[in-house]
N, C-alpha and C positions, 0 to 999 in steps of 0.2 A: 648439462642443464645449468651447471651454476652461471656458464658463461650468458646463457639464457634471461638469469636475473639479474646477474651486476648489467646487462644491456639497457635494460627497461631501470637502472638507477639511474644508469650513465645521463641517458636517454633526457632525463628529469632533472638532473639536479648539475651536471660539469659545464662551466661554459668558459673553463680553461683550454688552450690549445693544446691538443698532444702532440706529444715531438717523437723521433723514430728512438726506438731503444732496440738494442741488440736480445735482448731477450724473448725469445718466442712463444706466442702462447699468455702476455702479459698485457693487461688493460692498465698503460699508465699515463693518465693525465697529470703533467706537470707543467713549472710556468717557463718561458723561453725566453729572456734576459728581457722581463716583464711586460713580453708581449699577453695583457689580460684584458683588450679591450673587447669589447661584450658586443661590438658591433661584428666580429669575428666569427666564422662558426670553429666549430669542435670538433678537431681530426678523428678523435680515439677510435671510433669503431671504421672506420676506413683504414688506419694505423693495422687496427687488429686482424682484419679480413689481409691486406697486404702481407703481412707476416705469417700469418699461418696458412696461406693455400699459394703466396706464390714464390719460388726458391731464387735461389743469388743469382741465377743463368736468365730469370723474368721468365718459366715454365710455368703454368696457372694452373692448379689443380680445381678446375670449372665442377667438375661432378661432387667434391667436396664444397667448393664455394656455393652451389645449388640448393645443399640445407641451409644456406644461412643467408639465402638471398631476402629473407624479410630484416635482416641488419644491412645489407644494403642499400635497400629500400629506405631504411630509418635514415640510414647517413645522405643519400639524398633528399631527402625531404631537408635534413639540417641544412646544407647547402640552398635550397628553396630559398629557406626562411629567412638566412642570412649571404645577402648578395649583396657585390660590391655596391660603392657609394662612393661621391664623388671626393670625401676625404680619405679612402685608402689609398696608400703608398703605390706605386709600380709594382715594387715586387708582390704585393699582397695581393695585386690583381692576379697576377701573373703565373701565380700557386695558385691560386683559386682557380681557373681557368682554366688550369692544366688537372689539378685534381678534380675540375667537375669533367672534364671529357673523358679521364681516364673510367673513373665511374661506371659513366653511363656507359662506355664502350664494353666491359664488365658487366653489366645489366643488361644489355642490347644482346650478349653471347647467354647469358642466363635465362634470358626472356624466349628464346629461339633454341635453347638447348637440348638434346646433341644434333651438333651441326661441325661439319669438319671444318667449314672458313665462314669466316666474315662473311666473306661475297657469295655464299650460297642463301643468304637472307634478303629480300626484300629489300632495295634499296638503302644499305641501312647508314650512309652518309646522307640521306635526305629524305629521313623521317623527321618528322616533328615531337622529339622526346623530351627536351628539356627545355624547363619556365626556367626562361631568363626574363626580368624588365619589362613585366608584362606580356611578354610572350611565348610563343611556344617555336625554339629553332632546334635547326638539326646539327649531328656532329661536323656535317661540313657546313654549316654555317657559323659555329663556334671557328672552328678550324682559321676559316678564309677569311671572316666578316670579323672575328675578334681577334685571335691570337695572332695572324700573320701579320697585322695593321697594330701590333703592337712593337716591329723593329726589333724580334728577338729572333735571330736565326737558329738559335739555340733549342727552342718549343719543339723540333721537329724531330728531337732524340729524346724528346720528355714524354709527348704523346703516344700512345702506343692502338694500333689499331687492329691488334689481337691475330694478327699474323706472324710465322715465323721468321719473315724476310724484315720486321718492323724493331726498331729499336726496342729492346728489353723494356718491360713493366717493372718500373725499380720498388722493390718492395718496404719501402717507404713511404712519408707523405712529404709531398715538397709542399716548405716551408718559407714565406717570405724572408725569415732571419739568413734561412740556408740558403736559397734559393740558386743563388750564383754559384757555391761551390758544387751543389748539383747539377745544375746546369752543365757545366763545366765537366762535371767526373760521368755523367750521363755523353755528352759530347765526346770524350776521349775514347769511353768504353765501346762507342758504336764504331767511330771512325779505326779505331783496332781492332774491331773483332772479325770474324771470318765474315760480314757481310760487306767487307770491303777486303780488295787485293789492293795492296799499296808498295808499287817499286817505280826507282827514278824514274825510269822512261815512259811507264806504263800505267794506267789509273783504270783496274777493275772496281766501278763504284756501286754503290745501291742508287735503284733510280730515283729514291728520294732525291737525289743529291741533278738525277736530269728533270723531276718534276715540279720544283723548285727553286731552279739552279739561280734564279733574278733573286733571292731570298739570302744567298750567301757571296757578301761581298760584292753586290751588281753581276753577278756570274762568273765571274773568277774562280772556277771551281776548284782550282791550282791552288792559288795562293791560300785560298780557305785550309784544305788540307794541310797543308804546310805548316800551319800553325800548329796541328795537332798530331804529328805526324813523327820520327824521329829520322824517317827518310828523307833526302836532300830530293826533292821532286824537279825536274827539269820543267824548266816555262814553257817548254813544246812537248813535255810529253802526251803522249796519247792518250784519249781520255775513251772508254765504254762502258756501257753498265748490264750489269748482271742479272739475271731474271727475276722476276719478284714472286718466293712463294708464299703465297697465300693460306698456306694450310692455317690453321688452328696452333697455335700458342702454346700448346698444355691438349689435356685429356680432357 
């Protein structure tokens, strides 16, 4: 319950940005190497939900996050109220953008909840859930129509689409300041983890990597890898991808 009324303080009175802290369980708005402009919204209760229901692996404990789906609600509404403007930075967009899809893709599974996937929901990349600019788009409309037309190949291990075949839900809030080295540790972590097989000759990939391939590098799905990779990858190896499952993220 207490967390219940520092909410409805938070809610009122911080219009400082929260930044991730290792500590679980802890509502701490502080200042980010003084990023306090007021046109910005206020991570904290998005920050708090990320730490306490979802673990290092991006498993989302949804049945737990279901009592507390009216702080998620708060948190986008705060998002609502404060959207971008043609004086914020790139990267500020770019966190923004990424943590309103992340959100609602979290709200979309709690709104429909218990549901074993994503894709047993109603269309749920084109519903019309979230006020953006006037209007009301859907997650693939954010997805396609903002994030991709932002030239960050990177977005596509930041989003998460509550699948277990989907790049991990980093239980943080990405942060304009941070946002690159996230970017980046989010990027590495997908590209090694078991939803990719990576040996010289051979490239078992996620098909994010075939449903987007013009997104990384003009399609060079070789050379992109490479980058991130500690395998020496041959310029004719064979490329396939791996099935995509769908299940549900967490319980």
């Amino acid at each position: 319950m207490k967390y219940l009324l520092l909410f409805t303080i938070l809610i009122q009175t911080i219009t400082l940005v929260a930044t991730p802290t290792k500590d679980h369980g802890k509502l701490m708005p502080y200042e980010t190497n003084g990023f306090q402009n007021p046109t910005y919204p206020d991570h904290t209760l998005w920050q708090f939900l990320l730490q306490q229901y979802v673990d290092d692996t991006g498993q989302v404990d949804y049945s737990g996050l279901l009592k507390e789906k009216h702080v998620l609600e708060s948190y986008v509404n705060i998002l609502k109220e404060k959207q971008p403007s043609g004086n914020w930075s790139r990267n500020a967009k770019l966190s923004y953008y990424i943590n309103l899809y992340n959100s609602y893709t979290v709200l979309l599974i709690l709104d429909n909840y218990p549901t074993s996937s994503i894709k047993k929901i109603n269309q749920p990349w084109d519903q019309k859930l979230i006020p953006l600019g006037g209007n009301m788009i859907s997650l693939g409309d954010l997805e396609h129509e903002i994030l991709r037309k932002m030239d960050e190949p990177r977005i596509h291990f930041a989003i998460n689409c509550a699948s277990a075949s989907c790049p991990k839900l980093l239980n943080e809030v990405y942060l304009s300041e941070t946002l690159d080295e996230q970017l980046e540790r989010a990027t590495y972590e997908f590209i090694e983890s078991d939803r990719n097989r990576i040996e010289k000759d051979h490239l078992e990939l996620s098909k994010i990597f075939k449903w987007y391939k013009n997104d990384f590098l003009d399609g060079d799905i070789r050379a992109y890898i490479n980058t991130y990779t500690n395998v020496n990858i041959a310029e004719d190896a064979k490329v396939s991808y791996l099935e995509y499952d769908w299940n549900l993220n967490g319980r």
